[in-house]
C-alpha positions in Angstrom: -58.7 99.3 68.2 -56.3 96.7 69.7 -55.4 98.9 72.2 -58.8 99.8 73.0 -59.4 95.6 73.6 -56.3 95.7 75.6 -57.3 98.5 78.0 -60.5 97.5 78.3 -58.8 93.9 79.7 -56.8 95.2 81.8 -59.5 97.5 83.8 -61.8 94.0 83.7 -58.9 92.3 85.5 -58.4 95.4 87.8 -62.0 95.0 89.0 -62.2 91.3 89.0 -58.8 91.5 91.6 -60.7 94.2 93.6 -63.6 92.3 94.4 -64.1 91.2 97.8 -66.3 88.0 97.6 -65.1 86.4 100.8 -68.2 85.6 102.9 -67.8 85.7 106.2 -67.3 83.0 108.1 -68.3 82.9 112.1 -68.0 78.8 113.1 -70.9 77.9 114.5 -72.5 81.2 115.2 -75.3 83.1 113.2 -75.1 87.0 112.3 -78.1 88.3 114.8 -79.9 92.2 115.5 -80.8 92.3 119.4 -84.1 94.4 118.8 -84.6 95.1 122.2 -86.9 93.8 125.3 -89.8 92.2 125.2 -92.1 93.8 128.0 -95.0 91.7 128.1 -95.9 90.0 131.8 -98.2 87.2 131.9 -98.2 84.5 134.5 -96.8 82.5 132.1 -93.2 81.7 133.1 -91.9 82.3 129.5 -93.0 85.8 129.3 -91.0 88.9 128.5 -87.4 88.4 127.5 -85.7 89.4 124.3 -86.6 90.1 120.7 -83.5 88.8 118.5 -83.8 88.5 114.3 -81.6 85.6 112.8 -82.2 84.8 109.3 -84.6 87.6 109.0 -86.9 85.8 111.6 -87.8 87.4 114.4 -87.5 85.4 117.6 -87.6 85.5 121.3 -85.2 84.1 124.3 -85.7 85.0 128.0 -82.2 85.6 128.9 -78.6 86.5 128.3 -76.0 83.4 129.4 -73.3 83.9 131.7 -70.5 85.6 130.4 -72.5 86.8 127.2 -70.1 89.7 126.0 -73.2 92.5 126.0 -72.8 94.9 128.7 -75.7 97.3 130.2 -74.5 99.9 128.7 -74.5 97.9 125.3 -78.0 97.8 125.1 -78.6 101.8 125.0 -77.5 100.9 121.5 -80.1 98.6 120.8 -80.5 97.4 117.5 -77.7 95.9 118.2 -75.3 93.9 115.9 -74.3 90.3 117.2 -72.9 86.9 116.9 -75.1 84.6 118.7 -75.2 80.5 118.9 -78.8 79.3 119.9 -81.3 76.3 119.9 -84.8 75.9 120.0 -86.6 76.4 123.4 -86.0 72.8 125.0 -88.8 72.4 128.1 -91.6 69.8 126.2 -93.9 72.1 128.0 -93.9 75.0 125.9 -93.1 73.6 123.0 -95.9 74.8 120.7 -94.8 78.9 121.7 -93.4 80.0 118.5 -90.1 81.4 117.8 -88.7 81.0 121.5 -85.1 80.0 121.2 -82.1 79.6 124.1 -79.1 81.9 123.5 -75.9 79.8 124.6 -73.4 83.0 123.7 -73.7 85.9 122.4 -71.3 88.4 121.5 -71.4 91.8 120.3 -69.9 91.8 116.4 
């Protein structure tokens, strides 16, 4: 019996040590899935764009930035996993459209 208790330890320690609960940790930028486009025209200057989820929301920004890491050929690939930082859509103008954001970098992941 005692070495029963003892083995049974010793796998309990085995599998506690082979656990992986490190979270990942990206600084300032949030886990993301670039959906794809968003084809809608309107005359609305905000239309069209792209569909991003963050957090399990799905939102919207109109453009990649400069030197965003996602190449044309990238988005064949769509959904894509990526690392992006945003903020809510800044122009006081269109402030009551709903789940526009501005992407300031994204990265594949």
């Amino acid at each position: 019996m005692k070495r029963l208790i003892i083995s049974a330890l010793f796998a309990a320690v085995l599998l506690a040590a082979a656990c992986d609960k490190e979270s990942k940790n990206y600084g300032d930028f949030d886990e993301g899935l670039l959906l794809g486009q968003d084809f809608r025209r309107c005359v609305s200057p905000i239309c069209s764009g792209w569909f991003i989820e963050i957090n399990g929301d799905t939102l919207r920004f109109l453009g990649f930035p400069e030197n965003s890491g996602i190449a044309n050929s990238d988005l064949d690939l769509l959904p894509l996993p990526v690392l992006v930082k945003w903020t809510p859509y800044a122009d006081p103008d269109f402030a009551d459209v709903q789940g526009l954001i501005t992407v300031t970098e994204i990265h594949k992941q």
